[in-house]
Structure formats: structure tokens, C-alpha cells
TORLOGU-713174 format. One record per residue (C-alpha): residue number from 1; residue in three letters; z, y, x. Coordinates in pm, whole numbers, plus 50000, padded with zeros to 5 digits. Example, Ala and Ser with C-alpha at 12.3 -4.5 7.8 and 13.67 -1.06 7.14 Angstrom:
residues 2
+-----+-----+-------+-------+-------+
:   k :   r :    up : north :  east :
+-----+-----+-------+-------+-------+
:   1 : ALA : 50780 : 49550 : 51230 :
:   2 : SER : 50714 : 49894 : 51367 :
+-----+-----+-------+-------+-------+
END
This chain:
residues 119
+-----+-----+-------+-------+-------+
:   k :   r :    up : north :  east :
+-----+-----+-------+-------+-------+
:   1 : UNK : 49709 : 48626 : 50817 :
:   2 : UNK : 49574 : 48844 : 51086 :
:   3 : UNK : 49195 : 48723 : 51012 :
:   4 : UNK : 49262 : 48806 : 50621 :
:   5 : UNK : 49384 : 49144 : 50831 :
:   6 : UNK : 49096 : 49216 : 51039 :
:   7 : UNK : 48858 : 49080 : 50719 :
:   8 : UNK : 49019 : 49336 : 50518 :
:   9 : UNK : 48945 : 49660 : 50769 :
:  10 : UNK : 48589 : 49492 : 50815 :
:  11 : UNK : 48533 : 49499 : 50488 :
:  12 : UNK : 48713 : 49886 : 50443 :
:  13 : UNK : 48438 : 49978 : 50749 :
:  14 : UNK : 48140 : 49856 : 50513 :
:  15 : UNK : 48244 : 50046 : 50224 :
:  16 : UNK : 48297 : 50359 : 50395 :
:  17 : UNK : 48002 : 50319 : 50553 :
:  18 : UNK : 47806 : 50272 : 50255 :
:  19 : UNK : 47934 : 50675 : 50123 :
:  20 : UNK : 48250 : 50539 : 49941 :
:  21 : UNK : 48603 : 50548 : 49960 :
:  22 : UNK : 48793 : 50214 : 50005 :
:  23 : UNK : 49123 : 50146 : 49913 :
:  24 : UNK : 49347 : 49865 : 50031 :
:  25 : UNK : 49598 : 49695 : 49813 :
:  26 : UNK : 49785 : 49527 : 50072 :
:  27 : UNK : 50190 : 49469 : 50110 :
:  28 : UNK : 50191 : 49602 : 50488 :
:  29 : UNK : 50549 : 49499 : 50621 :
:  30 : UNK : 50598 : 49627 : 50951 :
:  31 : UNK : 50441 : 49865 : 51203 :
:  32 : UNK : 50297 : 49539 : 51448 :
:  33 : UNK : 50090 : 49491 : 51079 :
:  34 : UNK : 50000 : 49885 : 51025 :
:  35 : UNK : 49942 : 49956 : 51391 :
:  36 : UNK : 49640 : 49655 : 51373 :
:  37 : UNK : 49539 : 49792 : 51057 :
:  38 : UNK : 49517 : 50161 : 51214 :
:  39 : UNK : 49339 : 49995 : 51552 :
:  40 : UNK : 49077 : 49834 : 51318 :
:  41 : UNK : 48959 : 50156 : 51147 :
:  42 : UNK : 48936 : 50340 : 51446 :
:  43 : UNK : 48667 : 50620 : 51277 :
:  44 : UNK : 48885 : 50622 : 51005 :
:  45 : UNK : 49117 : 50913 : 50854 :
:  46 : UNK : 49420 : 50601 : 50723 :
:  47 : UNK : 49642 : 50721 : 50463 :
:  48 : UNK : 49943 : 50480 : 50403 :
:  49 : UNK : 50124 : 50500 : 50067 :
:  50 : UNK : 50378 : 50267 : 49973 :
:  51 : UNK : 50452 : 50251 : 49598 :
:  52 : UNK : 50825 : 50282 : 49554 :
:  53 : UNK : 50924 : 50247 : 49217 :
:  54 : UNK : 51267 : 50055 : 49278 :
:  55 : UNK : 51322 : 49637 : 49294 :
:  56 : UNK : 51446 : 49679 : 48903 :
:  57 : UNK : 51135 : 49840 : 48764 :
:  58 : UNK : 50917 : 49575 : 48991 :
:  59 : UNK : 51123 : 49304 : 48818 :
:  60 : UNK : 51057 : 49424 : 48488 :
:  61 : UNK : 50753 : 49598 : 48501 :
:  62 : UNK : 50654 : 49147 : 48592 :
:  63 : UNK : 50858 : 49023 : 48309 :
:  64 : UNK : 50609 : 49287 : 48110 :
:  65 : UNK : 50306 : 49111 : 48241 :
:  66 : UNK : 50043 : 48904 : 48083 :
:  67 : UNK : 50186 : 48545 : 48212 :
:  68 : UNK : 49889 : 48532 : 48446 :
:  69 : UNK : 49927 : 48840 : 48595 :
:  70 : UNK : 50234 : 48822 : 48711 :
:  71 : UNK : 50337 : 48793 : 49071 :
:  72 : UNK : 50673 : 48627 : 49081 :
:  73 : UNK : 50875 : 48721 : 49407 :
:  74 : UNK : 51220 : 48660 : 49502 :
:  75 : UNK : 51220 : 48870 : 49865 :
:  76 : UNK : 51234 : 49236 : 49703 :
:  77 : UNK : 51572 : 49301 : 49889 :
:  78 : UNK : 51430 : 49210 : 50229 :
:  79 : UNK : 51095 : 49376 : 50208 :
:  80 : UNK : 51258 : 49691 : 50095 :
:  81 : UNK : 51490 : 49692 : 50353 :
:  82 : UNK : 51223 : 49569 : 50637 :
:  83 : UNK : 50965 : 49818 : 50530 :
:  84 : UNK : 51230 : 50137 : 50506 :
:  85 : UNK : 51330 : 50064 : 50895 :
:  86 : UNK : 51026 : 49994 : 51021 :
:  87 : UNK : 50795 : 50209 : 50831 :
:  88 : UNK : 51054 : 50459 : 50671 :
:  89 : UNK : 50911 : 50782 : 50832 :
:  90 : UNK : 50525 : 50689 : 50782 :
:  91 : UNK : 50289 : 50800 : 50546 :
:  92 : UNK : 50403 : 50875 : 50186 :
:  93 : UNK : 50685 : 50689 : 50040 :
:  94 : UNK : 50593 : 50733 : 49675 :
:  95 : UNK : 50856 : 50726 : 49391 :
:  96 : UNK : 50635 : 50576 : 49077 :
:  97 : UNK : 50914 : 50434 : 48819 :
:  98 : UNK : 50852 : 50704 : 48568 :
:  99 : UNK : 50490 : 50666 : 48589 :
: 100 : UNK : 50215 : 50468 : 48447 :
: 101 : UNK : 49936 : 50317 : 48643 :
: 102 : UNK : 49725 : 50613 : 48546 :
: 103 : UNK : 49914 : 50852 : 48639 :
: 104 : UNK : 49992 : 50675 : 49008 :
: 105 : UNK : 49630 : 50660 : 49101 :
: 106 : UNK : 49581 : 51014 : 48933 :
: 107 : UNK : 49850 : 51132 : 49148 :
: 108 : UNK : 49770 : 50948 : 49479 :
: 109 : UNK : 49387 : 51083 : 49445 :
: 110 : UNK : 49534 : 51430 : 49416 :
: 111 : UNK : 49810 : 51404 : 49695 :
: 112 : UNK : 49739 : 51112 : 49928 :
: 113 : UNK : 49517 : 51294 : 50220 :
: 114 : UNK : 49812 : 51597 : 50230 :
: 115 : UNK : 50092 : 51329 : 50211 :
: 116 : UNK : 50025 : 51021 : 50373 :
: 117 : UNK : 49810 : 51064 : 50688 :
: 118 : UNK : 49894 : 50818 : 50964 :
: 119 : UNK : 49940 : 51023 : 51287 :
+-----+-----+-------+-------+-------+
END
């Protein structure tokens, strides 16, 4: 897992470089896991967002799914409760079950850099 990590920020580096913004799409459980990502894009402004739309409207936003898109996971409960102790007063904890995919990244593009900087 940590060279998928490290790969990951090595790859954010190159893109950045290049004049373009990279996002990463990563479940980031704990602050050991943020703190390497942070240490890895040392140049780097890192904005952390974690989509919080609630375990039920994960569940069924799956069962919704085209069959092979969907990511079937039993450890919601734990996650949640992992991430919210460890991570709880980091970046931008954003609410997102009343919203549609759009409007997420429409919201996130307008919000993210005032809301989730990692200090």
C-alpha cells in the first residue's frame, strides 16, 4: 500500500508539473496515511475533502449502480468512525447526500481551496 501511496503523489507531482490540476480519489483512513501523502507533495498547496454523504446513501447510491460499477463494502461503520477521530478536524468534511455527482465536483471546484487546506 504505501508504494501505490508514494506512486500516487509521484504521479500528482507530474501532473502539476505539467500546468494541471490533479485530483486524488483515494479513501485516506488515518493521519499516519495523510501525513505521507502531505510529506510527498511537499511544493504542493493539499486540499483534503472527504465526501460525507452518510453509510445509507453509500449503500444505496451501490445498489443504484451498473453491476460493474459497484464497489461492494461491508466496513462503512468502522471507516466512518476511524476517519471522524483521526481526521475529524482536517480539511473539509463535505455533506453530499442531496447532491448529484455534478453538483459535488461543481461545488468542490468552487469551495475546496477556502475549505479544505491542510495546515
Amino acid at each position: 500500500m504505501d508504494l501505490c501511496n508514494r506512486n500516487l503523489c509521484m504521479l500528482a507531482n507530474n501532473v502539476s508539473d505539467a500546468g494541471f490540476t490533479p485530483v486524488i480519489d483515494w479513501a485516506i483512513p488515518d493521519r499516519r496515511q495523510l501525513d505521507l501523502f502531505v510529506s510527498l507533495l511537499p511544493a504542493r498547496q493539499v486540499l483534503f475533502v472527504v465526501l460525507t454523504p452518510g453509510i445509507e446513501v453509500c449503500r444505496y447510491r451501490n445498489t443504484v449502480r451498473e453491476p460493474r460499477e459497484r464497489f461492494d463494502f461491508d466496513g462503512y461503520e468502522c471507516l466512518d468512525a476511524d476517519m471522524k477521530r483521526e481526521l475529524g478536524d482536517v480539511g473539509w468534511w463535505f455533506d453530499t447526500a442531496a447532491l448529484t455527482a455534478d453538483q459535488t465536483a461543481d461545488q468542490v471546484i468552487r469551495e475546496a481551496r477556502h475549505r479544505a487546506l491542510v495546515r
